[in-house]
C-alpha positions as a Markdown table, in Angstrom:
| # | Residue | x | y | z |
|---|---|---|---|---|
| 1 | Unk | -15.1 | 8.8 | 5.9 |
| 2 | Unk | -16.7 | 8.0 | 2.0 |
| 3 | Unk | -14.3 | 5.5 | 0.3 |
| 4 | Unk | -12.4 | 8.5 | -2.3 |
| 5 | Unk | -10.4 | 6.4 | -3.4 |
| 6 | Unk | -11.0 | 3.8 | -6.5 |
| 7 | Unk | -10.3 | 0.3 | -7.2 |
| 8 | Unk | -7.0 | 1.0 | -10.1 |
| 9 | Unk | -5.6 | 3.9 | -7.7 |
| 10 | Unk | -6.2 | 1.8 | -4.7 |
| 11 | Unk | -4.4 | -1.0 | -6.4 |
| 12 | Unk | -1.7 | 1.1 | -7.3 |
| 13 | Unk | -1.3 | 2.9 | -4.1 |
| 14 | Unk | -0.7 | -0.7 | -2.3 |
| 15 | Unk | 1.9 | -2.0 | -4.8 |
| 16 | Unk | 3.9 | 1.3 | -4.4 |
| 17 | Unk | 3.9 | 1.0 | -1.1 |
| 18 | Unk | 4.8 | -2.5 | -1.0 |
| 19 | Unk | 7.6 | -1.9 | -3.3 |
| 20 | Unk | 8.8 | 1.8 | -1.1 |
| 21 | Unk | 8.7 | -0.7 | 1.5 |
| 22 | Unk | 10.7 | -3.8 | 0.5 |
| 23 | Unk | 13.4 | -0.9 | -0.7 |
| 24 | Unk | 13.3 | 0.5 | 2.9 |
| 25 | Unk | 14.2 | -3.3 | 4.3 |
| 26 | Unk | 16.8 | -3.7 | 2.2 |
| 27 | Unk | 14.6 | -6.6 | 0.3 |
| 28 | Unk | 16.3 | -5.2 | -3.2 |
| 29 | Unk | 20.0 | -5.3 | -2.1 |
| 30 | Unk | 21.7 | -3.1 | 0.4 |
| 31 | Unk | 22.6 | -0.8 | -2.5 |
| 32 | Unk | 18.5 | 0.9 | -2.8 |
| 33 | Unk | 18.1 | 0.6 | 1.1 |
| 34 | Unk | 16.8 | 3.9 | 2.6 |
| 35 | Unk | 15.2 | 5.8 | 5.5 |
| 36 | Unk | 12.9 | 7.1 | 2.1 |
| 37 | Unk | 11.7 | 3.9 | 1.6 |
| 38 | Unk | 9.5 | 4.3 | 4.5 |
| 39 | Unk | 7.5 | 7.1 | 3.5 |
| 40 | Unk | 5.5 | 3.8 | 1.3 |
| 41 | Unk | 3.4 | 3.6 | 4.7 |
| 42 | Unk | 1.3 | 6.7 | 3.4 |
| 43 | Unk | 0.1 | 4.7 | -0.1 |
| 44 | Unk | -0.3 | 1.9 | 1.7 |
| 45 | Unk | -2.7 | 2.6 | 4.4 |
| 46 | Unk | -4.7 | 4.9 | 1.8 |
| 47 | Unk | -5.0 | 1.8 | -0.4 |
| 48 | Unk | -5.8 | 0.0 | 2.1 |
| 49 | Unk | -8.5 | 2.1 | 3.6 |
| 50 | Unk | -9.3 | 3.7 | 0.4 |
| 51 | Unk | -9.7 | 7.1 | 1.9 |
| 52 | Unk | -6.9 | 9.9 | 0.8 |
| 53 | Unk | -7.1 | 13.3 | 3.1 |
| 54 | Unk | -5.6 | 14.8 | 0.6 |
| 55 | Unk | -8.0 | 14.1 | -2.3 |
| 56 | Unk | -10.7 | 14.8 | 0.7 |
| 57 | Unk | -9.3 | 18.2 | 0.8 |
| 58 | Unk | -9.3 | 18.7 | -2.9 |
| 59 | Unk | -12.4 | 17.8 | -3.6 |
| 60 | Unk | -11.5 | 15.0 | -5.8 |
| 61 | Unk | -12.6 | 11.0 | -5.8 |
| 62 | Unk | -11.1 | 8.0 | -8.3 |
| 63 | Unk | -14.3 | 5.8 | -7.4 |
| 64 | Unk | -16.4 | 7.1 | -9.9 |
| 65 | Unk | -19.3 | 8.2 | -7.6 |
């Protein structure tokens, strides 16, 4: 797996998760709680491995290589 994923999406990619997250466990008030809020797993692991299947499958890379 080549890193496809660059430093400002990778950024990005944690915080959204992070954020999907904290909305999932209720962290924001009970009002924004969801089951939704789980689907932030998926950014965060890509940021945090900065490797995205999909952009593997399209052909495309944010690391400027």
């Amino acid at each position: 797996m080549t890193a496809n994923v660059g430093i400002v999406d990778r950024t990005l990619r944690i915080v959204a998760g992070l954020i999907l997250i904290a909305l999932a466990l209720g962290l924001f008030g009970s009002a924004y709680q969801t089951v939704w809020g789980w689907i932030g797993i998926v950014p965060l692991v890509t940021g945090l491995v900065s490797w995205c299947p999909l952009y593997a499958v399209l052909g495309m890379n944010t690391c400027g290589r």
